[in-house]
C-alpha positions as CSV (number, residue, x, y, z in Angstrom):
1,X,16.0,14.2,-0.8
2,X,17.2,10.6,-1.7
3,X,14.5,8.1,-2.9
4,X,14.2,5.3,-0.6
5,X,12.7,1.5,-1.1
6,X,9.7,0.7,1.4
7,X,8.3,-3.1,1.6
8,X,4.6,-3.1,2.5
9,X,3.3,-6.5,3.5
10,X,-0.1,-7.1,5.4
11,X,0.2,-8.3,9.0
12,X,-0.8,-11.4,9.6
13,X,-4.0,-11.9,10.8
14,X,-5.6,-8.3,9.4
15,X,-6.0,-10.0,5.5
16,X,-9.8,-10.7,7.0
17,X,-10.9,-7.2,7.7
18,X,-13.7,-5.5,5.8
19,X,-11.0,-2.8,4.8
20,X,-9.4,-4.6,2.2
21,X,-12.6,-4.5,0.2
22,X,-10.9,-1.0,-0.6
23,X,-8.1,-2.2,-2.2
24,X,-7.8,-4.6,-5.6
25,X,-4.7,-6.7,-3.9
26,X,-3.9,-8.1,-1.2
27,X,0.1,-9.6,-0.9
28,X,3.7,-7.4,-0.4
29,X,4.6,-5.0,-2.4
30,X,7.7,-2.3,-3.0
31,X,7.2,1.4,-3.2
32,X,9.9,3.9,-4.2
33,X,9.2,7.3,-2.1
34,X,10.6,9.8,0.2
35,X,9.5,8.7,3.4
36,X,6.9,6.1,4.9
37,X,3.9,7.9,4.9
38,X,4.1,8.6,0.3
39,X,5.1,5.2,0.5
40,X,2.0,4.1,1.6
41,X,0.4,6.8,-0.4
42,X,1.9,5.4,-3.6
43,X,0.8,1.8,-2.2
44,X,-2.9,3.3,-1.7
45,X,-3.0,5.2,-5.3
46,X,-2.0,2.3,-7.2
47,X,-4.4,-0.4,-5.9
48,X,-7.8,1.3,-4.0
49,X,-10.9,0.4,-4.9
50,X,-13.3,3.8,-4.9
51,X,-16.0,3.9,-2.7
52,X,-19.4,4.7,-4.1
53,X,-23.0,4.6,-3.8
54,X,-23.1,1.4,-6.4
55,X,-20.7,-0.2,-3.8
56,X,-23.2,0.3,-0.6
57,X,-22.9,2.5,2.4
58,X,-20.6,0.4,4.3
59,X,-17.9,0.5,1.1
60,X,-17.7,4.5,1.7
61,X,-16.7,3.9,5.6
62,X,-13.7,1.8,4.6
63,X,-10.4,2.8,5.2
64,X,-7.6,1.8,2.7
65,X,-6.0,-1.0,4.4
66,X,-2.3,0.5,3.1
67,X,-2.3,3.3,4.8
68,X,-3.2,1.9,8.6
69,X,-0.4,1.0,9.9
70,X,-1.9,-2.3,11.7
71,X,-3.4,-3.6,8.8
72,X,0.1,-3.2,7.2
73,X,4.0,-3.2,8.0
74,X,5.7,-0.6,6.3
75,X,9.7,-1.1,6.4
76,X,12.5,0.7,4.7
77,X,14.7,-1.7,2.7
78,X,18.2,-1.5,0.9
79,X,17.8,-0.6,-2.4
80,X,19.7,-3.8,-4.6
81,X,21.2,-2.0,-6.9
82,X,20.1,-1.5,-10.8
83,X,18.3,1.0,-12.3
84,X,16.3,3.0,-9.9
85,X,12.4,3.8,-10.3
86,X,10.8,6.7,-10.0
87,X,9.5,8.2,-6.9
88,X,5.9,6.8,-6.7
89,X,6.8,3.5,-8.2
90,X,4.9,1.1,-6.7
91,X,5.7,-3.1,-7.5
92,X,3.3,-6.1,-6.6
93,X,5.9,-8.6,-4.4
94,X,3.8,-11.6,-4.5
């Protein structure tokens, strides 16, 4: 199966929830994977934050913001030409 190019980018409006106290960045970013849901995957792999008991209880209820679809758009993009990464690639956009 063909590697394709996602574009994650927070929705407007969802930057404020508690959620994104799981995850070390907050802008767009490109992932290289098979299909939305490793995109987002990738996207959640490369920049959570681990929950633990250091962090509080609340921390361990969090839900990484990349991989709720409300929090964040997911869209397939044309890949623009060049080299192409490797599945699981996943590039900071802003």
């Amino acid at each position: 199966m063909k590697i394709r190019v996602f574009r994650l980018q927070p929705e407007p409006g969802e930057t404020n929830s508690s959620d994104w106290q799981r995850s070390r960045y907050i802008g767009g970013a490109l992932a290289y994977a098979r299909n939305e849901d490793d995109a987002r995957t990738y996207a959640d792999a490369k920049f959570s934050v681990p929950a633990g008991p250091q962090q509080g209880p609340l921390k361990e209820l969090l839900v990484s913001p990349w991989l709720q679809p409300d929090k964040v758009a997911c869209t397939e993009i044309a890949h623009v030409g060049g080299a192409e990464p490797s599945e699981g690639t996943v590039i900071e956009t802003d």
